[in-house]
PDB file of N, CA, C and O in Angstrom:
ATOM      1  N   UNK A   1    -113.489 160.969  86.108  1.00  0.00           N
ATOM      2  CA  UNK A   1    -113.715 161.511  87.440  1.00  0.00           C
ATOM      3  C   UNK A   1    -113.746 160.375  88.466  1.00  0.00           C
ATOM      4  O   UNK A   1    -113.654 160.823  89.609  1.00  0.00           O
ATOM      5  N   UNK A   2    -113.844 159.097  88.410  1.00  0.00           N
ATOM      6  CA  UNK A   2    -114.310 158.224  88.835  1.00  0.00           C
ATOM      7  C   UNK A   2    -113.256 157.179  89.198  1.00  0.00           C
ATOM      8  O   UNK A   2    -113.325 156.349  90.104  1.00  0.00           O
ATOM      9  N   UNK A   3    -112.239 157.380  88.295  1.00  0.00           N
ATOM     10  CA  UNK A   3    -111.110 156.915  88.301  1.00  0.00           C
ATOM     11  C   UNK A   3    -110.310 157.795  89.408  1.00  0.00           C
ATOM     12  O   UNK A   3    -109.886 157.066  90.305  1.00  0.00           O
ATOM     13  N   UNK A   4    -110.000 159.124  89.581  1.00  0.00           N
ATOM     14  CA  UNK A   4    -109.163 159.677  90.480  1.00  0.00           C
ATOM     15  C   UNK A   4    -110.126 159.997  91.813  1.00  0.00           C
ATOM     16  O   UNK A   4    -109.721 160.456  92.881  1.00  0.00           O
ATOM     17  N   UNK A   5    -111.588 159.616  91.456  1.00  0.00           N
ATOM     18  CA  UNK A   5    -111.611 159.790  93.051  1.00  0.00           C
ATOM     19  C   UNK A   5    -111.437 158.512  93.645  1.00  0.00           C
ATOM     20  O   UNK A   5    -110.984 158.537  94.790  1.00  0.00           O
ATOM     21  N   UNK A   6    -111.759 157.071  93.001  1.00  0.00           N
ATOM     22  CA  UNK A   6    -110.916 156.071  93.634  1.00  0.00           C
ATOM     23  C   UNK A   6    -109.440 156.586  94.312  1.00  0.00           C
ATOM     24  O   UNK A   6    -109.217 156.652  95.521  1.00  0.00           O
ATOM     25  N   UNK A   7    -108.353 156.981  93.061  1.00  0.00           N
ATOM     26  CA  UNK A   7    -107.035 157.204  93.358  1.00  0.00           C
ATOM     27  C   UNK A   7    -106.969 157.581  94.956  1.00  0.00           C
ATOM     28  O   UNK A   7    -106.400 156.866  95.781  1.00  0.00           O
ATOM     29  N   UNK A   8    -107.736 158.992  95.313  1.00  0.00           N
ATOM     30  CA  UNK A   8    -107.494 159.588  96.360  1.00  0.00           C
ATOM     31  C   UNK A   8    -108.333 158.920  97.578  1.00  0.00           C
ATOM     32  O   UNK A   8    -108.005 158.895  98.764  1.00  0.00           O
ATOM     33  N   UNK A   9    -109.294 158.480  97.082  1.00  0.00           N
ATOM     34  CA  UNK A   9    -110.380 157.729  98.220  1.00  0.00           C
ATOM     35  C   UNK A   9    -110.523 156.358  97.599  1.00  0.00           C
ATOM     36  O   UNK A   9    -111.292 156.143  96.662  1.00  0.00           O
ATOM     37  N   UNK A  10    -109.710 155.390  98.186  1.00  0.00           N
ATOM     38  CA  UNK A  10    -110.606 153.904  97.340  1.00  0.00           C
ATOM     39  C   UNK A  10    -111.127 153.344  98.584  1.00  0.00           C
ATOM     40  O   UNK A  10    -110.650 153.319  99.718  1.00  0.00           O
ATOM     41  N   UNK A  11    -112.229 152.897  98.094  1.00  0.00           N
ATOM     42  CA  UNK A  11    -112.807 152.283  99.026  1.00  0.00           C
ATOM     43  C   UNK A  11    -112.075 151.250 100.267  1.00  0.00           C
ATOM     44  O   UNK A  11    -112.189 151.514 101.464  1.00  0.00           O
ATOM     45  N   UNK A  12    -111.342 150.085  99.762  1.00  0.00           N
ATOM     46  CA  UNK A  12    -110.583 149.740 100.953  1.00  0.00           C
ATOM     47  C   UNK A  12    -109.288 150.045 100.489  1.00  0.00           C
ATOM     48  O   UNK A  12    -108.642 149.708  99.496  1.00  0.00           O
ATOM     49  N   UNK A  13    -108.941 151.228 102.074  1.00  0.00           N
ATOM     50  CA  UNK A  13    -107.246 151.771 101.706  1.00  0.00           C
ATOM     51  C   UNK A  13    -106.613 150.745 102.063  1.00  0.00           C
ATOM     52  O   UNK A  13    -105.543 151.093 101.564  1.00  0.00           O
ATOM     53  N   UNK A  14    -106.335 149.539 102.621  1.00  0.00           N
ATOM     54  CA  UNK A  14    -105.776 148.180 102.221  1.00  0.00           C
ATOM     55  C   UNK A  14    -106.524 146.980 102.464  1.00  0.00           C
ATOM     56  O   UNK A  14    -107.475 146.597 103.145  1.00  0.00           O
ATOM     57  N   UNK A  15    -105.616 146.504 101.541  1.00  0.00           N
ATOM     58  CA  UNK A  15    -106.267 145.178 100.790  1.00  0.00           C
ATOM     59  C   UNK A  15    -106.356 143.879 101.559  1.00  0.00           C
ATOM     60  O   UNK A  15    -105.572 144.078 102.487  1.00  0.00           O
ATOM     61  N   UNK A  16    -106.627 143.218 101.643  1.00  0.00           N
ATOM     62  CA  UNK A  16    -107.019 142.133 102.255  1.00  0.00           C
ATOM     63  C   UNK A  16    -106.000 141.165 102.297  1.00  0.00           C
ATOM     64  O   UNK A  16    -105.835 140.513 101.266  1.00  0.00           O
ATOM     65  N   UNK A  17    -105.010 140.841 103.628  1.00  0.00           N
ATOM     66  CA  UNK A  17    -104.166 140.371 103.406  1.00  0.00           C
ATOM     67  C   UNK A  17    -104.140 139.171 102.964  1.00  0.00           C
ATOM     68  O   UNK A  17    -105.037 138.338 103.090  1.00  0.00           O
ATOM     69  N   UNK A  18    -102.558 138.968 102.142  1.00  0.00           N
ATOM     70  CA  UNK A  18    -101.880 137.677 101.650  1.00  0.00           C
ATOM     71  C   UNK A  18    -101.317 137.190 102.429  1.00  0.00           C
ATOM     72  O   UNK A  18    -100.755 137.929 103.237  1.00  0.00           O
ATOM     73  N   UNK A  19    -101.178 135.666 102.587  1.00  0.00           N
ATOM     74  CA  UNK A  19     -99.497 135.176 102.772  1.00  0.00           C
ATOM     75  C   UNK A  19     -98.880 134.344 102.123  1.00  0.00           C
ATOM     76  O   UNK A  19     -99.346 133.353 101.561  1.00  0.00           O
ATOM     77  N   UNK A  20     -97.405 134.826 102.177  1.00  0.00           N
ATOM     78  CA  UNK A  20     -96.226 134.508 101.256  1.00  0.00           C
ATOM     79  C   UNK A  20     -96.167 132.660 101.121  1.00  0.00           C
ATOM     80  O   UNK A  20     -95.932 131.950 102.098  1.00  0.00           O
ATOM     81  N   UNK A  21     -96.285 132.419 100.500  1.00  0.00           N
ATOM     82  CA  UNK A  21     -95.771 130.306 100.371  1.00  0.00           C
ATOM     83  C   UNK A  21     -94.983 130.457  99.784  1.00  0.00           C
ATOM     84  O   UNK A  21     -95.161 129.807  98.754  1.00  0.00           O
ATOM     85  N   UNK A  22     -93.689 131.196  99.747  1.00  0.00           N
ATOM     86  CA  UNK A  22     -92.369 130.716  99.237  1.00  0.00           C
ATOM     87  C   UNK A  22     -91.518 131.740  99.339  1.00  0.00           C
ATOM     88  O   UNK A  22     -91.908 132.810  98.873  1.00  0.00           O
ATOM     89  N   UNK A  23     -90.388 131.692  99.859  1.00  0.00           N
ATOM     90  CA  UNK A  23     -89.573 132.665 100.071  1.00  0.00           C
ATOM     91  C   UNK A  23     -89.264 133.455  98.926  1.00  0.00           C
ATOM     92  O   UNK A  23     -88.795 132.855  97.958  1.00  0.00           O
ATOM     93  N   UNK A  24     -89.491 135.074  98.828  1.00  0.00           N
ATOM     94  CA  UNK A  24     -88.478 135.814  97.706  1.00  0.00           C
ATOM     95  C   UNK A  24     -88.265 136.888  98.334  1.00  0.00           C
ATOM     96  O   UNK A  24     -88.565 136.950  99.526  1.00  0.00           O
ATOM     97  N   UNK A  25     -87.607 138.145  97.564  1.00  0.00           N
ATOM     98  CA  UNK A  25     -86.786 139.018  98.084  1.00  0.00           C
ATOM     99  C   UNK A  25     -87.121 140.298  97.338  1.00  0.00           C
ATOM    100  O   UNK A  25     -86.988 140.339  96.115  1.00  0.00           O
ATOM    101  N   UNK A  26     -87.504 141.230  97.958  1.00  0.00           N
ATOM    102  CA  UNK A  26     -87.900 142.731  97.419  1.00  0.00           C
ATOM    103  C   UNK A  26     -87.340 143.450  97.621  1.00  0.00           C
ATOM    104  O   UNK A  26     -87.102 143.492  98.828  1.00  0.00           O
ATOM    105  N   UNK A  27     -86.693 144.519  96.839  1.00  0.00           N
ATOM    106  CA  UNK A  27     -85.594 145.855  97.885  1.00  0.00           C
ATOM    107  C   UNK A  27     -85.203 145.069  98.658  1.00  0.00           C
ATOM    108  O   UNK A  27     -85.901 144.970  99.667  1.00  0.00           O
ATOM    109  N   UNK A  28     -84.095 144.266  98.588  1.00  0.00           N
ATOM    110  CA  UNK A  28     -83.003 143.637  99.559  1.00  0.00           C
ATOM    111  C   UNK A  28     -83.602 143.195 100.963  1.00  0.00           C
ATOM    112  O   UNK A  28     -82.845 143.096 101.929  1.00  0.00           O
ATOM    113  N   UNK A  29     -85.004 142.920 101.083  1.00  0.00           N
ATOM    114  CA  UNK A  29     -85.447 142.358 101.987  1.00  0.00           C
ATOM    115  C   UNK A  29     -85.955 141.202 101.643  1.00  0.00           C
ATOM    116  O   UNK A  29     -86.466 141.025 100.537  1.00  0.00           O
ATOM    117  N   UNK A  30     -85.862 140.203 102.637  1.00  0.00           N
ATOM    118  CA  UNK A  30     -85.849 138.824 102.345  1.00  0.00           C
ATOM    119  C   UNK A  30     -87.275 138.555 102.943  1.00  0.00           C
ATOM    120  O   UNK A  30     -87.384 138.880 104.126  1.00  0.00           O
ATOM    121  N   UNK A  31     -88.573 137.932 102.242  1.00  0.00           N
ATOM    122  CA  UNK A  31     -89.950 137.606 102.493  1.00  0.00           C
ATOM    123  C   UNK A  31     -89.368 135.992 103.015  1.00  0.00           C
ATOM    124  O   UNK A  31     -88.551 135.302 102.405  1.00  0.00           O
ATOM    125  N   UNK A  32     -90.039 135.662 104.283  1.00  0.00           N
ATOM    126  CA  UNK A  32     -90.437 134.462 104.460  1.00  0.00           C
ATOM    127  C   UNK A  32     -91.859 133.925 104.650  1.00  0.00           C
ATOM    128  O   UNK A  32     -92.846 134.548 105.040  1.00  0.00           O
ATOM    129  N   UNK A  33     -91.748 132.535 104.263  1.00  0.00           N
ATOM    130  CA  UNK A  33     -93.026 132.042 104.007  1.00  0.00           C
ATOM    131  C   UNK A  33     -94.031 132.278 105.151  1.00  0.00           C
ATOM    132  O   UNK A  33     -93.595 132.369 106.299  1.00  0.00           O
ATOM    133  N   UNK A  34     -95.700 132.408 104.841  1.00  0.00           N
ATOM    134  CA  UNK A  34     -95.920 132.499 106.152  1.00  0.00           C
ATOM    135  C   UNK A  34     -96.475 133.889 106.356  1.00  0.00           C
ATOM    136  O   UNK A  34     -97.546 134.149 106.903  1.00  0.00           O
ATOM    137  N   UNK A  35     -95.663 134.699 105.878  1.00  0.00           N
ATOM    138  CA  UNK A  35     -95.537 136.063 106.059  1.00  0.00           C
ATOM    139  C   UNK A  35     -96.886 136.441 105.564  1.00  0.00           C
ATOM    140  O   UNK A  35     -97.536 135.860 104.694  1.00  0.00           O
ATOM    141  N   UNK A  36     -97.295 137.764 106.414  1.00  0.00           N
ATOM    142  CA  UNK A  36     -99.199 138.575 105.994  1.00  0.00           C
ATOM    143  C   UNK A  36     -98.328 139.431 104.773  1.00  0.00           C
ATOM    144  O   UNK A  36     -97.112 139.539 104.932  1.00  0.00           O
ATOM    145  N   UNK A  37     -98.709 139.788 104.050  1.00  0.00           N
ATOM    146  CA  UNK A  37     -98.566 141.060 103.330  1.00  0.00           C
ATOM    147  C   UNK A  37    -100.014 142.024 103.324  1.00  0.00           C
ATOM    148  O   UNK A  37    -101.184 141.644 103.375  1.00  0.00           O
ATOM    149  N   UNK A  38     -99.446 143.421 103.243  1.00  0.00           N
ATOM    150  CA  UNK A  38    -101.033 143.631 103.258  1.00  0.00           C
ATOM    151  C   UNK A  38    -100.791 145.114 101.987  1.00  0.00           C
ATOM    152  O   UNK A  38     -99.980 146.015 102.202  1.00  0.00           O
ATOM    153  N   UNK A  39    -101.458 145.066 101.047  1.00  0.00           N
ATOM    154  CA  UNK A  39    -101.128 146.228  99.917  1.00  0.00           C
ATOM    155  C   UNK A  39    -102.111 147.412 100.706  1.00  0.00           C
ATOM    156  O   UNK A  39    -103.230 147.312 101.211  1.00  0.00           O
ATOM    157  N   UNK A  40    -101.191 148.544 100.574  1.00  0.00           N
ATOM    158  CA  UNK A  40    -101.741 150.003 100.949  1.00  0.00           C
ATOM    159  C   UNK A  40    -102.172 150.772 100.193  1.00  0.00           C
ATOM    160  O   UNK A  40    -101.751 151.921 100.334  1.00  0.00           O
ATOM    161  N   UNK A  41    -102.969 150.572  99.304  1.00  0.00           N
ATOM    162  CA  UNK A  41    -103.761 150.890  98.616  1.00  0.00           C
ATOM    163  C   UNK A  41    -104.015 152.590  98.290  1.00  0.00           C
ATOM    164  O   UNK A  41    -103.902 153.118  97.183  1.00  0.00           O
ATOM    165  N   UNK A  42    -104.441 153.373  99.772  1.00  0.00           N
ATOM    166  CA  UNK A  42    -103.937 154.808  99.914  1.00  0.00           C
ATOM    167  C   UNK A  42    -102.391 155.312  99.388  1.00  0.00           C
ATOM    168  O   UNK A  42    -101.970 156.190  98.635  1.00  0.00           O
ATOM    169  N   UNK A  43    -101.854 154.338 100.151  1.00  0.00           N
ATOM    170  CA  UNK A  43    -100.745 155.458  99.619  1.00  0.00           C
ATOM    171  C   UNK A  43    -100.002 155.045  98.052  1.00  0.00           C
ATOM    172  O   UNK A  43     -99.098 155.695  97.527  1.00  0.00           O
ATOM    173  N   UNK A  44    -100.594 153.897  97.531  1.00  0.00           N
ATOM    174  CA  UNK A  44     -99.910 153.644  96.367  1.00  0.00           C
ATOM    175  C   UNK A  44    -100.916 155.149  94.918  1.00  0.00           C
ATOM    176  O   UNK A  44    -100.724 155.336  93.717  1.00  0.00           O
ATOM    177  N   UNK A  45    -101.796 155.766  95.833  1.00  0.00           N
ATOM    178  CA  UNK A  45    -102.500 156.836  95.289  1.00  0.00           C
ATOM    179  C   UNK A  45    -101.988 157.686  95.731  1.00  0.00           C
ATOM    180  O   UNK A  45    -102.271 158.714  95.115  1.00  0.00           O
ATOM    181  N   UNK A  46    -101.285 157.856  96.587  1.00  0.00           N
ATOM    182  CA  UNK A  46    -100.663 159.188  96.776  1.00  0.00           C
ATOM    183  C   UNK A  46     -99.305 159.130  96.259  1.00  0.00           C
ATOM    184  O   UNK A  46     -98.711 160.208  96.290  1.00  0.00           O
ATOM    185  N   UNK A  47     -98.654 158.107  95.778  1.00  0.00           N
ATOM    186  CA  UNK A  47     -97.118 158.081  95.030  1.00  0.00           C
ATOM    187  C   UNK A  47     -96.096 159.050  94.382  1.00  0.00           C
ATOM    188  O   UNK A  47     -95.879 158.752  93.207  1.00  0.00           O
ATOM    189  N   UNK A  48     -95.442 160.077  94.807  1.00  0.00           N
ATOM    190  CA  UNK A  48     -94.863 160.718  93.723  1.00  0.00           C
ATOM    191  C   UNK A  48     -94.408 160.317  93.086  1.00  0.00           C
ATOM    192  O   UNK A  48     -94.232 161.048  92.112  1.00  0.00           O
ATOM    193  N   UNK A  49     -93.818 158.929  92.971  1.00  0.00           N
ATOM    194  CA  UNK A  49     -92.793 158.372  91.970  1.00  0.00           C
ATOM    195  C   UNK A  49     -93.425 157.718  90.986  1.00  0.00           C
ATOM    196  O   UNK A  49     -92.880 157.347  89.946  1.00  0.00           O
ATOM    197  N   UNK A  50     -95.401 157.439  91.480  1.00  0.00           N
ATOM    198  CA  UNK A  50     -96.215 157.348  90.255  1.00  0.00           C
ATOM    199  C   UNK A  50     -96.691 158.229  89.029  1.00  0.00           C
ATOM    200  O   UNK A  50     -96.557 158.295  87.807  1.00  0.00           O
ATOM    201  N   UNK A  51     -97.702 159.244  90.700  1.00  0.00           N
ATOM    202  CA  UNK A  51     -98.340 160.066  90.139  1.00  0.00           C
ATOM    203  C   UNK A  51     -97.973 161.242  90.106  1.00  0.00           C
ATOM    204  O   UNK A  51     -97.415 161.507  91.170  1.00  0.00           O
ATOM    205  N   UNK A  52     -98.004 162.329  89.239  1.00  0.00           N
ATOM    206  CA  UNK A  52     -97.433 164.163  89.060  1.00  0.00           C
ATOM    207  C   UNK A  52     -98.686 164.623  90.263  1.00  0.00           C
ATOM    208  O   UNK A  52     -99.862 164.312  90.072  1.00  0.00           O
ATOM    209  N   UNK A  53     -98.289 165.308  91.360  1.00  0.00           N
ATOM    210  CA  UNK A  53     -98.874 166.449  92.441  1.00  0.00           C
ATOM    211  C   UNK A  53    -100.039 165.279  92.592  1.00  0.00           C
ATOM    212  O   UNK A  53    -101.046 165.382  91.892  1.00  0.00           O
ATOM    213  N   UNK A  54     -99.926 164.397  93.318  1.00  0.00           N
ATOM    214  CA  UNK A  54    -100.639 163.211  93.851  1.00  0.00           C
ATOM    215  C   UNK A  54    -101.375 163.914  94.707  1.00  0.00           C
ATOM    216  O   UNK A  54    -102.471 163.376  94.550  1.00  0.00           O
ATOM    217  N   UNK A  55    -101.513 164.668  95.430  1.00  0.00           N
ATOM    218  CA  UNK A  55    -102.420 164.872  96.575  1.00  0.00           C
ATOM    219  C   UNK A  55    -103.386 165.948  95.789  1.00  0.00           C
ATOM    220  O   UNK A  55    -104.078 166.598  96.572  1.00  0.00           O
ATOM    221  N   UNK A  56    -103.543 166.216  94.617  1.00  0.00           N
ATOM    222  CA  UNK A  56    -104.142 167.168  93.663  1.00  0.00           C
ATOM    223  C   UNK A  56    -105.562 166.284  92.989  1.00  0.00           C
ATOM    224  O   UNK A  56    -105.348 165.132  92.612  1.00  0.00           O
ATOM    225  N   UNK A  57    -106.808 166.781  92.871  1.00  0.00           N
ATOM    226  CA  UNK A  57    -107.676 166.185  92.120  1.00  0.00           C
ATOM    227  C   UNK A  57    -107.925 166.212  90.770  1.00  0.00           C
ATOM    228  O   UNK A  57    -108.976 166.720  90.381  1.00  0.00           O
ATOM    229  N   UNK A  58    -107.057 165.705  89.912  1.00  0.00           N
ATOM    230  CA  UNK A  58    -107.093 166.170  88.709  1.00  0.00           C
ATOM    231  C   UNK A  58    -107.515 164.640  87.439  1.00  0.00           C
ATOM    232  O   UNK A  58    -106.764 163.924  86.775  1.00  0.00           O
ATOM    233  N   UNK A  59    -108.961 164.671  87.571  1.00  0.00           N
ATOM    234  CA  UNK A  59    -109.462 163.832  86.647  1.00  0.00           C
ATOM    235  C   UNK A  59    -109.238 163.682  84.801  1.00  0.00           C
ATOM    236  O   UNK A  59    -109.752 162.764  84.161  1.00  0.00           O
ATOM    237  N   UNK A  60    -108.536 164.578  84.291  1.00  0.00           N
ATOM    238  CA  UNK A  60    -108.069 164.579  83.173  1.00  0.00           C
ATOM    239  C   UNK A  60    -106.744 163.534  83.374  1.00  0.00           C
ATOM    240  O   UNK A  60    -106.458 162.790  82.436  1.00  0.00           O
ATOM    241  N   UNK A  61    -105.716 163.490  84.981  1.00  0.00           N
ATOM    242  CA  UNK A  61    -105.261 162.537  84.633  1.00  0.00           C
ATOM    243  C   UNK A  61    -104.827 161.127  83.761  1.00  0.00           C
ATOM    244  O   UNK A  61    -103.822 160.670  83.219  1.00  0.00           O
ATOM    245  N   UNK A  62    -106.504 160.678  84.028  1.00  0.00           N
ATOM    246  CA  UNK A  62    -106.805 159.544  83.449  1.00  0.00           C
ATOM    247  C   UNK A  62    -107.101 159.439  81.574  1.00  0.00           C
ATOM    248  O   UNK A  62    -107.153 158.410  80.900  1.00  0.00           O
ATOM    249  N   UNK A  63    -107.273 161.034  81.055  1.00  0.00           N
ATOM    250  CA  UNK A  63    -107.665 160.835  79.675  1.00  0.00           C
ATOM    251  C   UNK A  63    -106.506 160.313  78.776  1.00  0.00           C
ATOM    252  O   UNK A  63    -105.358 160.723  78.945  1.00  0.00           O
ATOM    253  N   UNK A  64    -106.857 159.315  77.728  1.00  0.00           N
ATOM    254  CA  UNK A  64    -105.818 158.696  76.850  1.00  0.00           C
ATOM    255  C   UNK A  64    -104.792 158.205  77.842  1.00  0.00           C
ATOM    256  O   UNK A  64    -103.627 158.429  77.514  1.00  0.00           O
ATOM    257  N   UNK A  65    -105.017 157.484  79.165  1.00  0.00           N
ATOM    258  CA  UNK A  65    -104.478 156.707  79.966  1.00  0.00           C
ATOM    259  C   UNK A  65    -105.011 155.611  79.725  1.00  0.00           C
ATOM    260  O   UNK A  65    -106.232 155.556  79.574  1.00  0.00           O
ATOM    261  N   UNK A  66    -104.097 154.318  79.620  1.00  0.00           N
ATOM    262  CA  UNK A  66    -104.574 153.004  79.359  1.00  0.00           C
ATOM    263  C   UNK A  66    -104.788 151.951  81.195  1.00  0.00           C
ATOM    264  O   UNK A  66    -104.941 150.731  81.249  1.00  0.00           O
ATOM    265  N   UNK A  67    -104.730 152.855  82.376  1.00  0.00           N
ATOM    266  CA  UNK A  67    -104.307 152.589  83.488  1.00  0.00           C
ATOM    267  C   UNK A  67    -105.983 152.174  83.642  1.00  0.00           C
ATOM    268  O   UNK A  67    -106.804 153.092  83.646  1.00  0.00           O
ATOM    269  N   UNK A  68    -106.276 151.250  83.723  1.00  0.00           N
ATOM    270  CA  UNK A  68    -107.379 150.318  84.191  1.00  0.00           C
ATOM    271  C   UNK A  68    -107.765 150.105  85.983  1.00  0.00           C
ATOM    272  O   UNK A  68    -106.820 149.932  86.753  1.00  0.00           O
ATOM    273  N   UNK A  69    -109.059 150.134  86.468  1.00  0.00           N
ATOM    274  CA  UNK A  69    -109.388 149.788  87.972  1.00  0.00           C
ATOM    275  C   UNK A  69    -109.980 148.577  87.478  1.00  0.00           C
ATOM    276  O   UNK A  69    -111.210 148.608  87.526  1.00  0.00           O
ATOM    277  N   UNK A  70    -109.387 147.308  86.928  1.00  0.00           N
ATOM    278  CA  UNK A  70    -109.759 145.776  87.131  1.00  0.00           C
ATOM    279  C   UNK A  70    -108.943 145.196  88.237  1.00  0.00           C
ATOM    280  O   UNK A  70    -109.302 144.220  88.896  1.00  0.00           O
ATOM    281  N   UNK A  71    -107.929 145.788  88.392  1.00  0.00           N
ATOM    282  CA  UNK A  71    -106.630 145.009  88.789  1.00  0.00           C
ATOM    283  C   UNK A  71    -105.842 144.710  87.862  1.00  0.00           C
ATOM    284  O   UNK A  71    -105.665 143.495  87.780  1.00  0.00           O
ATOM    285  N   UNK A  72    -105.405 145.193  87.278  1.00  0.00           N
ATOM    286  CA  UNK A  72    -104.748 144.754  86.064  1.00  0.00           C
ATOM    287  C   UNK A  72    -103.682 146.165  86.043  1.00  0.00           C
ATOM    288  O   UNK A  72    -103.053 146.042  84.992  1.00  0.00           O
ATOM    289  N   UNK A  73    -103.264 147.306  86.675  1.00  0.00           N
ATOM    290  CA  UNK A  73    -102.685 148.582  86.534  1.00  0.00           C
ATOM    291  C   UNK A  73    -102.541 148.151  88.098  1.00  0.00           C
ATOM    292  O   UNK A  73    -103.452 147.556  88.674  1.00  0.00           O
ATOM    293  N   UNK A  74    -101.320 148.503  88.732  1.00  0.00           N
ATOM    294  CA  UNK A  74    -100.607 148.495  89.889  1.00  0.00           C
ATOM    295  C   UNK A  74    -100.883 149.756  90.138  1.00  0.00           C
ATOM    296  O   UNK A  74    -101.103 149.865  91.344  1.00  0.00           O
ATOM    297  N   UNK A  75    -100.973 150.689  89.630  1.00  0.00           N
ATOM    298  CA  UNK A  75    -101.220 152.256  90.076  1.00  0.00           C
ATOM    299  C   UNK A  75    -102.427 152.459  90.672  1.00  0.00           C
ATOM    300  O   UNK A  75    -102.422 153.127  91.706  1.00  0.00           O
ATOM    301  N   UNK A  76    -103.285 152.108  90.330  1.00  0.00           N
ATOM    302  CA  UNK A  76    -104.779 152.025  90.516  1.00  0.00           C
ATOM    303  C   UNK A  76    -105.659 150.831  90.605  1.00  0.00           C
ATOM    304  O   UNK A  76    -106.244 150.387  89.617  1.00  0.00           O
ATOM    305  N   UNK A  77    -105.793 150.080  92.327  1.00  0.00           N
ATOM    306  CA  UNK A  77    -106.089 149.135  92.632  1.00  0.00           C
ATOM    307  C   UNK A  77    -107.272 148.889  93.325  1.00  0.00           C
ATOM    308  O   UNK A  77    -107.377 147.814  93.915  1.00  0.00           O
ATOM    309  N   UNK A  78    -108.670 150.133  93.375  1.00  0.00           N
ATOM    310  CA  UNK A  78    -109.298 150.447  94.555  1.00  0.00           C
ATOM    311  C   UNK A  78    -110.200 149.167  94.998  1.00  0.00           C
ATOM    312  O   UNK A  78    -110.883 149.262  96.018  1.00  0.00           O
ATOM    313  N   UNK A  79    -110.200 147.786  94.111  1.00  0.00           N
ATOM    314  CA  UNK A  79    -110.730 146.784  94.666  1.00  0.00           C
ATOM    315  C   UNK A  79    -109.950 145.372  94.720  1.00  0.00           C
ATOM    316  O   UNK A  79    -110.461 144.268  94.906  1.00  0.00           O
ATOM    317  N   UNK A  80    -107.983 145.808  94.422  1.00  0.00           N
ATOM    318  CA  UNK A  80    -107.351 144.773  94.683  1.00  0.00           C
ATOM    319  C   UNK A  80    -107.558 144.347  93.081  1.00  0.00           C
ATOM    320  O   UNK A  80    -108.360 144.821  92.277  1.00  0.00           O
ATOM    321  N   UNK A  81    -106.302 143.009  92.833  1.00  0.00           N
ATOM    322  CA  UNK A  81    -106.350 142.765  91.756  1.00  0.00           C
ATOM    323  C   UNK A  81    -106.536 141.160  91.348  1.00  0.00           C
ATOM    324  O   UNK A  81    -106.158 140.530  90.360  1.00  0.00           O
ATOM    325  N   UNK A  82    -107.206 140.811  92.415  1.00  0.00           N
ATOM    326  CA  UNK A  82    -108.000 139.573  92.099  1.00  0.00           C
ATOM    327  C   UNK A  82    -106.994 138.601  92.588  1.00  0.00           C
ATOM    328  O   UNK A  82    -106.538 138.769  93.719  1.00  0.00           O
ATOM    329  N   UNK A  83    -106.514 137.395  91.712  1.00  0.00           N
ATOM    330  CA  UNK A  83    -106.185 136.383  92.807  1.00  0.00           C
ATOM    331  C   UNK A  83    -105.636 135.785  91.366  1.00  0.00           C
ATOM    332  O   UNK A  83    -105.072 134.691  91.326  1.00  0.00           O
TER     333      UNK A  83
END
């Protein structure tokens, strides 16, 4: 239960920005150094291309899911994934 109400509510819906020290390239967009990034945290919980009926509260989600809130699971980040 605790796990998907992060999903839908995490505490900070984004994360505390980065910046880039070295140029790379994501989806054909080119990062330069320098650059803030900031992870959106909300909507990587609302994902269809993650999660099945994302805007749905469904805490069984998570059963016999190995998807971790350390930071360590990109799906589920509600305190960022450390450094």
């Amino acid at each position: 239960v605790i796990k998907e109400t992060w999903r839908l509510h995490p505490p900070a819906p984004l994360l505390v920005p980065r910046e880039v020290m070295s140029e790379f390239e994501i989806n054909g967009y080119k990062i330069q150094p320098k650059t803030r990034l900031y992870v959106n945290v909300w909507a990587i919980g609302r994902d269809p291309d993650t999660w099945k009926d994302p805007e749905m509260f469904l805490p069984e989600r998570f059963v016999d899911n190995n998807i971790d809130a350390k930071g360590q699971s990109f799906e589920l980040l509600p305190f960022g994934g450390g450094r």
